[in-house]
BADOVEX-844998 format. One line per 10 residues: number of its first residue (from 1); for each residue x, y, z of C-alpha. Coordinates in nm, 4 decimals. Layout:
// residues N
NUM> X:Y:Z ~ ... .
***
This chain:
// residues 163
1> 0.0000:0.0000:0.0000 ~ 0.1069:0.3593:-0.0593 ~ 0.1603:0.5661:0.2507 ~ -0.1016:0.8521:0.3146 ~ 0.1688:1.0843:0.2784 ~ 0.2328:0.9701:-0.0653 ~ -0.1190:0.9480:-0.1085 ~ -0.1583:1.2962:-0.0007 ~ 0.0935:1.4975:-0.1554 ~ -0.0279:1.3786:-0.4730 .
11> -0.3812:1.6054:-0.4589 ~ -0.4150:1.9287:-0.6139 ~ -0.5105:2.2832:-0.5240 ~ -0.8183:2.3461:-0.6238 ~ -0.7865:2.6700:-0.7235 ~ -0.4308:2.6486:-0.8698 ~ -0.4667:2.2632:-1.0010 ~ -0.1029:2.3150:-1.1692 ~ 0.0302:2.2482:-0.7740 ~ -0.0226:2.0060:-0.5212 .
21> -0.1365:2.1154:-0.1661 ~ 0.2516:1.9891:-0.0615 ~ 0.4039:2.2165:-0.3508 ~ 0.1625:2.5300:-0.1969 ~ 0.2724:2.4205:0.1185 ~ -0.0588:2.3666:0.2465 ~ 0.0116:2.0015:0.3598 ~ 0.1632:2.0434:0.7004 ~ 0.1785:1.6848:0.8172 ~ 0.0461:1.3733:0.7764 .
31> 0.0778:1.1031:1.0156 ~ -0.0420:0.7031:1.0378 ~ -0.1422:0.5786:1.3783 ~ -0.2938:0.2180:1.3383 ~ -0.5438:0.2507:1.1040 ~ -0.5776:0.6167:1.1629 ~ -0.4431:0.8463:0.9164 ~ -0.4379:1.2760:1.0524 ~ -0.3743:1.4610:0.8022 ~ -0.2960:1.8731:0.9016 .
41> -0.3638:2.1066:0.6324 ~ -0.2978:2.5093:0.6657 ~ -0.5355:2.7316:0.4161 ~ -0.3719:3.0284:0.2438 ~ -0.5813:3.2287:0.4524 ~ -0.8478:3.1431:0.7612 ~ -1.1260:3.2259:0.4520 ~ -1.0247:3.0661:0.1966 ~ -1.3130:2.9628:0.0126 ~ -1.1611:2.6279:-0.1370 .
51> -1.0536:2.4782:0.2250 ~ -1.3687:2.2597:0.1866 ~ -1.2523:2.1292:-0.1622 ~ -0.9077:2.1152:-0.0215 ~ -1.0718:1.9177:0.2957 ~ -1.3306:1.6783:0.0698 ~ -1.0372:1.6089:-0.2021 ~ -0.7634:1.4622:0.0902 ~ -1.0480:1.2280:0.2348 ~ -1.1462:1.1294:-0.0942 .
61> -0.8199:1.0299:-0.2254 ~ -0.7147:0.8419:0.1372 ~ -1.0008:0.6425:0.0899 ~ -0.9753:0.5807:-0.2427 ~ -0.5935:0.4832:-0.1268 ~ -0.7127:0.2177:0.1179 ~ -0.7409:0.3787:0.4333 ~ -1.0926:0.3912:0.5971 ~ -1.0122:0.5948:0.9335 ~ -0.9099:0.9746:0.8086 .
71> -0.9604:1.2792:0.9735 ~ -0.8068:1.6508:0.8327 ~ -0.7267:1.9028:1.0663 ~ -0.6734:2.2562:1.0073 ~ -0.4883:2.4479:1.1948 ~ -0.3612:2.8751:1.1283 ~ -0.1101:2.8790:1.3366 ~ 0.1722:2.9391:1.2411 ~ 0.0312:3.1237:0.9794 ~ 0.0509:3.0432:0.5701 .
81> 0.3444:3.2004:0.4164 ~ 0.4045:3.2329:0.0449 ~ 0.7553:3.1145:0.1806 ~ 0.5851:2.7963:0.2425 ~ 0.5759:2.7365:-0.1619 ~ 0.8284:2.5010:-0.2873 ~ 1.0776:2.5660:-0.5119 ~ 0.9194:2.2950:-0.7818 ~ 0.6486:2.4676:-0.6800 ~ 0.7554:2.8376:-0.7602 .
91> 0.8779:2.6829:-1.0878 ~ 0.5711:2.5372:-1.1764 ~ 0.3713:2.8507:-1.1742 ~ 0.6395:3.0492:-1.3815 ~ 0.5556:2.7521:-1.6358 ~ 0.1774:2.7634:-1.6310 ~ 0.2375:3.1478:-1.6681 ~ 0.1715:3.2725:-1.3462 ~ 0.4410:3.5192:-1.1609 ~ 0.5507:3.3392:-0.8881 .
101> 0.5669:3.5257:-0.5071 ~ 0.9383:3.6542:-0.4499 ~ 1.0638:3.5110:-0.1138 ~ 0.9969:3.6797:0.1935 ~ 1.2079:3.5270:0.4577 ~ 1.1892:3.5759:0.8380 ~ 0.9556:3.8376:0.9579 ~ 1.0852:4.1315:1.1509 ~ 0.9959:4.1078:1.5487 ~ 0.9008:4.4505:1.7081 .
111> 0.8329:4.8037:1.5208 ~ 0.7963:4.7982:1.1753 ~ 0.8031:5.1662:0.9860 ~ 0.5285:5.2965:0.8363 ~ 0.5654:5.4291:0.4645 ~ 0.2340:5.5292:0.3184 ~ 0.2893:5.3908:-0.0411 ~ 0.3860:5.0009:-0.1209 ~ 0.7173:4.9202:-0.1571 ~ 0.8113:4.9114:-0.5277 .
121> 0.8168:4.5703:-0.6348 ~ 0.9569:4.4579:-1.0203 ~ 0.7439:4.1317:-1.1263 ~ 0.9052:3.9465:-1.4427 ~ 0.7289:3.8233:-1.6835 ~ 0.6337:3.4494:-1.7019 ~ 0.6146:3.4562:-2.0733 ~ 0.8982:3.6615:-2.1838 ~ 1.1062:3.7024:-1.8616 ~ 1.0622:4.0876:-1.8805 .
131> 1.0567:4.3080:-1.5979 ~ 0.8792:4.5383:-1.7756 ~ 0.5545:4.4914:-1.6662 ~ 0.2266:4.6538:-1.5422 ~ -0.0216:4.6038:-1.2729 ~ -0.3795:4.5989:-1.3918 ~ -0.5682:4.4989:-1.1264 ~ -0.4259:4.4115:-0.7111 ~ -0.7380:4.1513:-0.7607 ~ -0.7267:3.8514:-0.9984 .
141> -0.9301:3.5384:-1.0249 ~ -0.8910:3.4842:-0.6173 ~ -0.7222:3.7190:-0.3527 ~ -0.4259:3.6081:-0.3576 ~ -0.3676:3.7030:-0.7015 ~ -0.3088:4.0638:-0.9199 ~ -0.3503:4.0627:-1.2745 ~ -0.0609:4.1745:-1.4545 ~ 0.0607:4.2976:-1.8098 ~ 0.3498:4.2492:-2.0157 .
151> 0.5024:4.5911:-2.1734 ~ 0.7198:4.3899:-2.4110 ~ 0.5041:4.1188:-2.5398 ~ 0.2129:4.2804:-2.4158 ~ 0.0727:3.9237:-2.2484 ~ -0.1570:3.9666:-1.9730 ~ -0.0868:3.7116:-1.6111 ~ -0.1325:3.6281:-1.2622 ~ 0.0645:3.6984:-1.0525 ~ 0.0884:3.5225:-0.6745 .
161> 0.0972:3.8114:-0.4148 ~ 0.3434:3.7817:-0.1408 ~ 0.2307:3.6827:0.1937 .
***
């Protein structure tokens, strides 16, 4: 039998099907007690509307797998980082044509200064590798995405805000 981590690194992101849940780094942990199989999953964001997809699609394929007794657990803390992405994962969304987050790295601990406009931020192109490019729109097909432009070959694409 495959093990449920196997098992479970193998589904997909519902909304971004070109990852798994373990390339978005989603998958926290997945452990086999017994029969038992826990699997701990951390959304994007506590409102992420595909958590139930995400939830419905681990169970499914466990017990399609062979393994009767599954629960998934979600947990937000420690919150979901776009750090949390893999690098096959990163690399998979500059294939599919959408801008992959930049790395954030450790967050800073006590005061933070206050500017009152966004840092500048240069997004390449997936297509062309440009870094000539345009925001459009800070919203794209789900929140965690902008919708972007190309100014050299002019080819519109998500991009994955940082988190």
């Amino acid at each position: 039998m495959v093990s449920a981590r196997q098992v479970a690194e193998q589904v997909l992101d519902p909304e971004l099907p070109v990852l798994t849940l373990a390339d978005l780094g989603v998958l926290r942990e997945v452990s086999e007690v017994g029969d038992r199989v826990v699997v701990t999953i951390t959304p994007t964001y506590s409102g992420c509307p595909a958590l139930d997809e995400m939830r419905s699609d681990l169970h499914e394929k466990l017990t399609e797998a062979g393994y009767r007794d599954v629960e998934i657990r979600t947990v937000l803390h420690p919150a979901w980082t776009t750090d949390w992405i893999s690098d096959d994962g990163l690399r998979k969304l500059t294939e599919h044509g959408i801008a992959p987050p930049s790395r954030i790295g450790p967050r800073a601990v006590g005061p933070i200064p206050l500017t009152l406009e966004p840092p500048k931020r240069r997004v390449s192109c997936p297509h062309c590798g440009s870094a000539r490019t345009t925001e459009l729109s800070r919203f794209g097909s789900t929140a965690c995405k902008a919708l972007r432009r190309c100014e050299d070959c002019r080819e519109p694409f998500e991009q994955i805000k940082e988190i």
